[in-house]
Biopython code that builds the backbone (N, CA, C, O; Angstrom):
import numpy as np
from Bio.PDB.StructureBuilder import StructureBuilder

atoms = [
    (1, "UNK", "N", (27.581, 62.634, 35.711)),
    (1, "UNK", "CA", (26.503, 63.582, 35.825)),
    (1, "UNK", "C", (26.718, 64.784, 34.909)),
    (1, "UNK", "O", (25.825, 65.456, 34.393)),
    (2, "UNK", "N", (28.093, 64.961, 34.779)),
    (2, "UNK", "CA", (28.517, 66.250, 34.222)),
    (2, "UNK", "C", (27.955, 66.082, 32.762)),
    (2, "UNK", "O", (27.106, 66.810, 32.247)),
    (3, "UNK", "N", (28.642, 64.873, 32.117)),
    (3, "UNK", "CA", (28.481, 64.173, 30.841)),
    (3, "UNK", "C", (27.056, 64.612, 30.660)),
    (3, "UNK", "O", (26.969, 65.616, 29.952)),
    (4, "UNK", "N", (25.775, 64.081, 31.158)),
    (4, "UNK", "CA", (24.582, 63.962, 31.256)),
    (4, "UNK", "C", (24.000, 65.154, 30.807)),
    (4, "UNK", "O", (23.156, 65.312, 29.925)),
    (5, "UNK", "N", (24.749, 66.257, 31.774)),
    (5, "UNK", "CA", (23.985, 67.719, 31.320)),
    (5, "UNK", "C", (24.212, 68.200, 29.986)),
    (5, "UNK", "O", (23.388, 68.633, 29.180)),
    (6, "UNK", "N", (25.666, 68.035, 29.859)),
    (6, "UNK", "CA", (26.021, 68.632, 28.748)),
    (6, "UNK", "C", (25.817, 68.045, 27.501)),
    (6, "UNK", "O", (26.311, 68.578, 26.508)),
    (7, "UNK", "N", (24.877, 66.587, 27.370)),
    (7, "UNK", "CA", (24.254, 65.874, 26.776)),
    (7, "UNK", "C", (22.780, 66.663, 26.653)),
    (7, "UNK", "O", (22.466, 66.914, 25.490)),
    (8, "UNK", "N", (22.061, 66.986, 27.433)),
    (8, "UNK", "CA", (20.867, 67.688, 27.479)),
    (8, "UNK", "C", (21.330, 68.870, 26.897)),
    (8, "UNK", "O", (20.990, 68.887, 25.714)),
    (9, "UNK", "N", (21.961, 69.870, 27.218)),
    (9, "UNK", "CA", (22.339, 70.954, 26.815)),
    (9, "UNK", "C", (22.536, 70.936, 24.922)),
    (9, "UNK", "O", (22.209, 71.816, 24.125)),
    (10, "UNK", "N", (23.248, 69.462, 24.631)),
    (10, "UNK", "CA", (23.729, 69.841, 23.242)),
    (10, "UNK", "C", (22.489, 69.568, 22.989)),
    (10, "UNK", "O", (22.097, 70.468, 22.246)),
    (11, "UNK", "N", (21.121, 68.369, 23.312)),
    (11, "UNK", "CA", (20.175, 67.874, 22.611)),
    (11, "UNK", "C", (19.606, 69.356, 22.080)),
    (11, "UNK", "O", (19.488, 69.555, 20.871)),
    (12, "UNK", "N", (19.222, 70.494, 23.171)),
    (12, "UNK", "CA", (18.670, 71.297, 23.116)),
    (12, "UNK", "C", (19.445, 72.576, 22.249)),
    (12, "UNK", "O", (18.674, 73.311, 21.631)),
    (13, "UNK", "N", (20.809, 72.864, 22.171)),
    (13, "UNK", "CA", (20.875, 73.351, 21.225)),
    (13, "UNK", "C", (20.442, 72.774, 19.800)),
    (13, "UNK", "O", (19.648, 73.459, 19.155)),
    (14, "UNK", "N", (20.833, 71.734, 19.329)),
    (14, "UNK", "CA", (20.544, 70.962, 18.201)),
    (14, "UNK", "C", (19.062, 71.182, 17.966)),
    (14, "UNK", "O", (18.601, 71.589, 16.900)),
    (15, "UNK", "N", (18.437, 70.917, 18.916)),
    (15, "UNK", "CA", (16.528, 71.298, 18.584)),
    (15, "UNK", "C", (16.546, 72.551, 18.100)),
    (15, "UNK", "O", (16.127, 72.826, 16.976)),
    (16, "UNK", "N", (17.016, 73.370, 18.888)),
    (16, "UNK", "CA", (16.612, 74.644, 18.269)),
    (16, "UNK", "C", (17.115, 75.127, 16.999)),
    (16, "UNK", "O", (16.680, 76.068, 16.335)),
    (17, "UNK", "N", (18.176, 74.291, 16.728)),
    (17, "UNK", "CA", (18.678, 74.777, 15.384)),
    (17, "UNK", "C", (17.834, 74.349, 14.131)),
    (17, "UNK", "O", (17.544, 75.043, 13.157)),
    (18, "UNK", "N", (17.487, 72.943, 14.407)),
    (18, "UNK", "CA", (16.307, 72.441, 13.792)),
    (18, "UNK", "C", (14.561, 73.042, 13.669)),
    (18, "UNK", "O", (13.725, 72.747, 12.815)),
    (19, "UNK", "N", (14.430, 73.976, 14.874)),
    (19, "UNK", "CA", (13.232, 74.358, 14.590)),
    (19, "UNK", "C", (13.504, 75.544, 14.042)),
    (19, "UNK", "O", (12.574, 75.820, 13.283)),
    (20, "UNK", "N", (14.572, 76.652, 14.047)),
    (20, "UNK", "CA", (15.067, 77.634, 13.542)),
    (20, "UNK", "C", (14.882, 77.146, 11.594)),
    (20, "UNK", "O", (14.157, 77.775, 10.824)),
    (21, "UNK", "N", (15.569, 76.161, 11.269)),
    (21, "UNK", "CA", (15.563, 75.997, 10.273)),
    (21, "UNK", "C", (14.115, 75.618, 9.397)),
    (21, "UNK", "O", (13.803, 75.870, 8.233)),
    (22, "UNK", "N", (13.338, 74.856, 10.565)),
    (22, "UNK", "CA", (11.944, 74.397, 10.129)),
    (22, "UNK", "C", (11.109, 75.788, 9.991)),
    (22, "UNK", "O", (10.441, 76.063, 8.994)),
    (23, "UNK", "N", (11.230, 76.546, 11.028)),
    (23, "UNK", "CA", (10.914, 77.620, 10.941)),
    (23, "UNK", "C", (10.528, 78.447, 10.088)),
    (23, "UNK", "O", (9.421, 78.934, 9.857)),
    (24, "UNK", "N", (11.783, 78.606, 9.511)),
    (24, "UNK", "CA", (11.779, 79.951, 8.052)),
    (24, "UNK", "C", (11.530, 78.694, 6.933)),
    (24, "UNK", "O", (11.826, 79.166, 5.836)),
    (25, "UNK", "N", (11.203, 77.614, 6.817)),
    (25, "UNK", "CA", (10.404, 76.989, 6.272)),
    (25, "UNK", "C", (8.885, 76.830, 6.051)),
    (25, "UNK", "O", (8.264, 76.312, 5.124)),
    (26, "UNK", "N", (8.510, 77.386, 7.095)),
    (26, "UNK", "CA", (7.196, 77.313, 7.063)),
    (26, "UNK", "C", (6.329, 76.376, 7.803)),
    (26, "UNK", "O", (5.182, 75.987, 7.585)),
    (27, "UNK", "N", (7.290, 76.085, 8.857)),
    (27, "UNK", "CA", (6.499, 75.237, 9.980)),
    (27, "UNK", "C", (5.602, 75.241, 10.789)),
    (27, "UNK", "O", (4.984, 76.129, 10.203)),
    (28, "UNK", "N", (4.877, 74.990, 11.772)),
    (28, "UNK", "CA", (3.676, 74.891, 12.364)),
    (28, "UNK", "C", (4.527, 76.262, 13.391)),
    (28, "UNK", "O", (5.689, 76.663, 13.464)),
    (29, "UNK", "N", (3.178, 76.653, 14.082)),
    (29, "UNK", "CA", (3.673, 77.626, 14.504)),
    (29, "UNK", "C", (4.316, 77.422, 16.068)),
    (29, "UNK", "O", (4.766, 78.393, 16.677)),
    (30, "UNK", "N", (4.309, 76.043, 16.655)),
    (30, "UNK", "CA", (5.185, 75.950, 18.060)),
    (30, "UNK", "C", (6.504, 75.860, 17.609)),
    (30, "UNK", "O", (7.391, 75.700, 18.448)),
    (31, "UNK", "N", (6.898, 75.968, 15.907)),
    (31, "UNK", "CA", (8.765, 75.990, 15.865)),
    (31, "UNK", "C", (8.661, 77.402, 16.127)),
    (31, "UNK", "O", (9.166, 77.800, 17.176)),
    (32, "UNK", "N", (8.096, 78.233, 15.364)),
    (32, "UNK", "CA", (8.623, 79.012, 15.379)),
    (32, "UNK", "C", (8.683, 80.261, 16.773)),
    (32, "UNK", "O", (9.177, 81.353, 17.055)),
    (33, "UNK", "N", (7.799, 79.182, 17.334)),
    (33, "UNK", "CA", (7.869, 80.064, 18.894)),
    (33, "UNK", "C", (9.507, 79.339, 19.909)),
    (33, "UNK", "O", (9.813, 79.944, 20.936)),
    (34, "UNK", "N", (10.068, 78.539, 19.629)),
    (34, "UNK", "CA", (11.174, 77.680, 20.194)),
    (34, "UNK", "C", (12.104, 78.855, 18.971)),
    (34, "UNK", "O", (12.917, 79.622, 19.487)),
    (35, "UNK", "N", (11.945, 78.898, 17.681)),
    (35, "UNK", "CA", (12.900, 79.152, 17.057)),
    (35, "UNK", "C", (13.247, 80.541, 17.286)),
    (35, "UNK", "O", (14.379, 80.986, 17.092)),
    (36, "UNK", "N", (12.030, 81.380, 17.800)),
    (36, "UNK", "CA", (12.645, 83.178, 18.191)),
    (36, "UNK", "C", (12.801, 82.858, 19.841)),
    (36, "UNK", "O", (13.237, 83.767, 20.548)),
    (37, "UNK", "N", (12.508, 81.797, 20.344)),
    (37, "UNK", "CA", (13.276, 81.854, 21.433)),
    (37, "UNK", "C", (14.728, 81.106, 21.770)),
    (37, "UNK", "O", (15.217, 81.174, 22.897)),
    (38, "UNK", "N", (15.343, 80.412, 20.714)),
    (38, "UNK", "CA", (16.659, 79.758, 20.284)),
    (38, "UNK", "C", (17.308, 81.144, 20.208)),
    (38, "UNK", "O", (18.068, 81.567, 21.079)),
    (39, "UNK", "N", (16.826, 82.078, 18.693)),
    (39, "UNK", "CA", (17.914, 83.177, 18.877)),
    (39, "UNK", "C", (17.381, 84.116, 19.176)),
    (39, "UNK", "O", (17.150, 84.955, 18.305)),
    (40, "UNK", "N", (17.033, 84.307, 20.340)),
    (40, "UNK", "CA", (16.880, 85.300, 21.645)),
    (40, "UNK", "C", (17.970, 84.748, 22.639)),
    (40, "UNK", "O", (18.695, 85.591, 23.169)),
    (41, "UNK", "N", (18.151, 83.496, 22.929)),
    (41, "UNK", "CA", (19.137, 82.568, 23.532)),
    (41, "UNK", "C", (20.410, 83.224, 22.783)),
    (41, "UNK", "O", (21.138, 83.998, 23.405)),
    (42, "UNK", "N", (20.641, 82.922, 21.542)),
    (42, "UNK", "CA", (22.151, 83.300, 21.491)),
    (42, "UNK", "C", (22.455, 84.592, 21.056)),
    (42, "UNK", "O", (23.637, 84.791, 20.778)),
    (43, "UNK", "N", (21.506, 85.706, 20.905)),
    (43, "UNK", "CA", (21.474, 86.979, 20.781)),
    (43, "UNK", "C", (22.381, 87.414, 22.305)),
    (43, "UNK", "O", (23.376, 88.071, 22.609)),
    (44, "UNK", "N", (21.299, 86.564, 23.001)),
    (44, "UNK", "CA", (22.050, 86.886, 25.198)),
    (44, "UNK", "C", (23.462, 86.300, 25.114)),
    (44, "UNK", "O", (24.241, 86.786, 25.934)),
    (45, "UNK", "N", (24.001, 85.286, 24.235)),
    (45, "UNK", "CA", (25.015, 84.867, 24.441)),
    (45, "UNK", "C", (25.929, 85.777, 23.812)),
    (45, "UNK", "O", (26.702, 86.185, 24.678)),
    (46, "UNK", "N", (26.175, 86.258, 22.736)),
    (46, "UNK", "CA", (26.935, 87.267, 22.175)),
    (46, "UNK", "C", (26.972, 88.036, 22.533)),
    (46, "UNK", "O", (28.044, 88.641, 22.529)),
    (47, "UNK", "N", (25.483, 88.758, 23.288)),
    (47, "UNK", "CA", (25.826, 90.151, 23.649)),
    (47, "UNK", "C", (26.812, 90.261, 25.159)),
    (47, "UNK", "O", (27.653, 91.151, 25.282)),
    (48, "UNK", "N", (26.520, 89.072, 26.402)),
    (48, "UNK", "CA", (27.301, 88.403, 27.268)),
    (48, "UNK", "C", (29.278, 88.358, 26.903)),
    (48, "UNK", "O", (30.303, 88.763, 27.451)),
    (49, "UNK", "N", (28.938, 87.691, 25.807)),
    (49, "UNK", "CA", (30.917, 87.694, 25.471)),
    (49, "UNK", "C", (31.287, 89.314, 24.926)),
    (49, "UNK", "O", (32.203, 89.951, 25.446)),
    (50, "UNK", "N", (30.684, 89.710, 24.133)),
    (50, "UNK", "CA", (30.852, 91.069, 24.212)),
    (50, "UNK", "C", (31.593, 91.837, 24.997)),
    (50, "UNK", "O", (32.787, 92.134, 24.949)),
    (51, "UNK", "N", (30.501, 92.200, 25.928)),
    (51, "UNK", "CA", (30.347, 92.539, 27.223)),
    (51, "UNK", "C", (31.950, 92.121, 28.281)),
    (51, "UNK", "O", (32.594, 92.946, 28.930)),
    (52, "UNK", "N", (32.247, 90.625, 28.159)),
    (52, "UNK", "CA", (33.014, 90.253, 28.793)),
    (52, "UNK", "C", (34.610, 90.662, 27.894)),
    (52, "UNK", "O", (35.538, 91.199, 28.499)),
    (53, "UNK", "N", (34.661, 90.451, 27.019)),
    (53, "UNK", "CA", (35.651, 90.929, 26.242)),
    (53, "UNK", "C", (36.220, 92.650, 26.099)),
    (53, "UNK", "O", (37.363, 93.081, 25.950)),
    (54, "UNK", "N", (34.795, 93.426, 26.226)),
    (54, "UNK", "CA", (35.679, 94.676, 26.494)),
    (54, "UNK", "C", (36.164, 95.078, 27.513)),
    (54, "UNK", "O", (36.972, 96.000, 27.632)),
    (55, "UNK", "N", (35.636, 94.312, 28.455)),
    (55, "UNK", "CA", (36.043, 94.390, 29.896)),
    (55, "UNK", "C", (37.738, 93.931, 29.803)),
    (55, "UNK", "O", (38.628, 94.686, 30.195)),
    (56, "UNK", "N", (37.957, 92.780, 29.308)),
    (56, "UNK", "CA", (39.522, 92.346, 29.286)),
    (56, "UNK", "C", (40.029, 93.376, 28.107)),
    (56, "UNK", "O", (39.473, 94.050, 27.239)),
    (57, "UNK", "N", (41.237, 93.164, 28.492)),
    (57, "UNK", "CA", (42.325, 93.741, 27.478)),
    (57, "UNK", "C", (42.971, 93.156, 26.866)),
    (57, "UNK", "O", (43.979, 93.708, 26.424)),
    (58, "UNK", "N", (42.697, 91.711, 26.532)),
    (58, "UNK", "CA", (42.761, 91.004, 25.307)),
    (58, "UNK", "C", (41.406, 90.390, 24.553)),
    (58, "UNK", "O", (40.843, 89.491, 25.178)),
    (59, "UNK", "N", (41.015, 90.652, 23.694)),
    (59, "UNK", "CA", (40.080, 90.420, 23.433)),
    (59, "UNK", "C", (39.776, 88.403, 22.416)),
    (59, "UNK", "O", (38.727, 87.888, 22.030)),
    (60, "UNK", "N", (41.007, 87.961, 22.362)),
    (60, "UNK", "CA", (40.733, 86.920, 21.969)),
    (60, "UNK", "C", (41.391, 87.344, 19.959)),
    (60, "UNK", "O", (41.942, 86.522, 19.227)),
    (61, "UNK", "N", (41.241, 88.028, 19.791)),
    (61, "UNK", "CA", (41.368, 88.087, 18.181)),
    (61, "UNK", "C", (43.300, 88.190, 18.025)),
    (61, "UNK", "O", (43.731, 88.194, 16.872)),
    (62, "UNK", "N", (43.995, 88.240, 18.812)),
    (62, "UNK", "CA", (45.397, 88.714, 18.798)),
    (62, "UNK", "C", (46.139, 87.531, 17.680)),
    (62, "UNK", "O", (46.533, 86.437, 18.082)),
    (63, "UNK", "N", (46.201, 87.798, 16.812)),
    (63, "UNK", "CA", (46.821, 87.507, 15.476)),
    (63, "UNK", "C", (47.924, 87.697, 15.238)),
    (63, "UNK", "O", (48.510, 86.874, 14.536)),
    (64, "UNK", "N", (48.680, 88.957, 15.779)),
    (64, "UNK", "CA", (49.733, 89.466, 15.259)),
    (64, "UNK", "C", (50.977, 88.599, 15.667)),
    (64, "UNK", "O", (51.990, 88.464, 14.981)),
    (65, "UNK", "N", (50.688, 87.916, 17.149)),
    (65, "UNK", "CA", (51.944, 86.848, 17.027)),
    (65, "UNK", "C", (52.253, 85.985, 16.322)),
    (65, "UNK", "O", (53.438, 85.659, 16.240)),
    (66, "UNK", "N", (51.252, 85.342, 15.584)),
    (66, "UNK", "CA", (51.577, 84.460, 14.556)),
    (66, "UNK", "C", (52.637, 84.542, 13.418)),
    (66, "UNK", "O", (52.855, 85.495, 12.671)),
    (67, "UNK", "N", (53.291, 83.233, 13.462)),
    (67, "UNK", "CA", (54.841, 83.700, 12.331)),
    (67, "UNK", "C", (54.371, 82.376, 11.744)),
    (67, "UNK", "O", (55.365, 81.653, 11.688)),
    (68, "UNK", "N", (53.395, 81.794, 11.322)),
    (68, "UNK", "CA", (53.398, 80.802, 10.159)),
    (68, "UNK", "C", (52.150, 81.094, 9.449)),
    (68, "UNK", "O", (51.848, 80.454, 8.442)),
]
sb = StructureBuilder()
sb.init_structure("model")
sb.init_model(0)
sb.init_chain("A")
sb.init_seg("    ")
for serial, (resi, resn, name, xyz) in enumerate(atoms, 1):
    if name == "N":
        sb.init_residue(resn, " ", resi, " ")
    sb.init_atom(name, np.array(xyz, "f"), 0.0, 1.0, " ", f" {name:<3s}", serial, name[0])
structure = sb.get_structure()
């Protein structure tokens, strides 16, 4: 079941990336209503990790341990 969703989930990112792209092409105008609502979708997602990252005190970028 799990499989399933996250099968729907990728179909639907993948669409939107496709109408995003059809989009600023010059597509009919129902892409480009999916395509400002794709990145309105991941506008919420960035601003979400953001959000969650200044909250922690590691933020994910910690580089400096690296020795290779």
């Amino acid at each position: 079941m799990i499989v399933l969703l996250l099968g729907v989930v990728l179909a639907l990112v993948i669409g939107g990336c496709v109408c995003v792209v059809w989009a600023s092409r010059g597509g009919p105008r129902w892409t480009r209503v999916v395509a400002t609502l794709t990145l309105a979708a991941g506008e919420m997602v960035r601003a979400s990790s953001r959000r969650r990252g200044s909250s922690n005190n590691n933020s994910g970028d910690d580089t400096s341990s690296y020795d290779g």
